[in-house]
C-alpha positions in Angstrom: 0.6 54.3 83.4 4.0 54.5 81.7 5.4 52.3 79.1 9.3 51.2 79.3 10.2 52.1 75.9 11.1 49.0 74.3 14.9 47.8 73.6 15.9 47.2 69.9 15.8 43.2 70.6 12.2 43.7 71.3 12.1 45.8 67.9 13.6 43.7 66.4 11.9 40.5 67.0 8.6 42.6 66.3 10.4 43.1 62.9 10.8 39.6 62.5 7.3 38.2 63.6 6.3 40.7 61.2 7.6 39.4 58.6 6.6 35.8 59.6 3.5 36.8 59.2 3.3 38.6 56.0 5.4 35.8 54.4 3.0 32.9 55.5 -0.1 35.5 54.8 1.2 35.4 51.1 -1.9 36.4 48.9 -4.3 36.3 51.4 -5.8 39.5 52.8 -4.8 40.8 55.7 -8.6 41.2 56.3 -9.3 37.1 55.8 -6.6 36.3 58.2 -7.7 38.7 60.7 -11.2 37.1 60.9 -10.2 34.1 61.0 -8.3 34.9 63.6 -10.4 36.8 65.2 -8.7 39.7 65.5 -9.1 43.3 63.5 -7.7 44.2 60.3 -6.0 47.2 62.2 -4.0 44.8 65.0 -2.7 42.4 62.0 -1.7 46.0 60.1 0.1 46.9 63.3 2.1 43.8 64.1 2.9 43.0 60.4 4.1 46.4 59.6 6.4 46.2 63.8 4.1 49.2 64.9 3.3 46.8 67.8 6.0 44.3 68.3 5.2 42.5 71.3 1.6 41.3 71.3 0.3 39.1 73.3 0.6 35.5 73.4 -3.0 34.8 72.9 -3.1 37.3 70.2 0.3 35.5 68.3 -1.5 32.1 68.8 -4.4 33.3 67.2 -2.7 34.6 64.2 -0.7 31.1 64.4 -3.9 29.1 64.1 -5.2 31.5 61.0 -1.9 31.1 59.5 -1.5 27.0 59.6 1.7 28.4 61.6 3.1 25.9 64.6 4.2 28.4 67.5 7.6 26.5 67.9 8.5 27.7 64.9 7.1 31.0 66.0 9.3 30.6 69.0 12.5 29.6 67.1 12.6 32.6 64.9 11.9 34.9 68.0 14.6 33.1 70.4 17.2 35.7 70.9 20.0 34.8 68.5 22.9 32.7 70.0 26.4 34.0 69.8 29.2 32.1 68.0 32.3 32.1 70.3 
């Protein structure tokens, strides 16, 4: 199987989920949210850090639910940015 190499908005908004997710995570180890999540330390490390930027949806949710996080906001900080004309 080959991977399409991923475009820099995709980077990009796994930069910015990121660092959703370290900001709401704030003192908490990575290692608490990821049970609660149910998830490994390694696949928090990974998105956090934009070494995966486009996990799944069930896998964002998750980290949403650990996080006290609604996904629309999720969602608006993801949306591609508009352009001012």
């Amino acid at each position: 199987m080959v991977r399409i190499p991923l475009t820099s908005t995709e980077r990009e908004r796994g930069r910015r989920l990121g660092q959703l997710l370290r900001d709401a995570r704030g003192e908490e180890s990575m290692v608490e949210i990821a049970a609660r999540a149910g998830l490994s330390a390694e696949t928090v490390r990974k998105i956090e850090t934009g070494r995966a930027p486009t996990p799944s949806f069930f896998t964002i949710a998750a980290l949403a639910g650990a996080l006290n996080i609604s996904l629309d906001s999720i969602n608006e900080l993801l949306a591609p940015q508009s352009r001012s004309a």
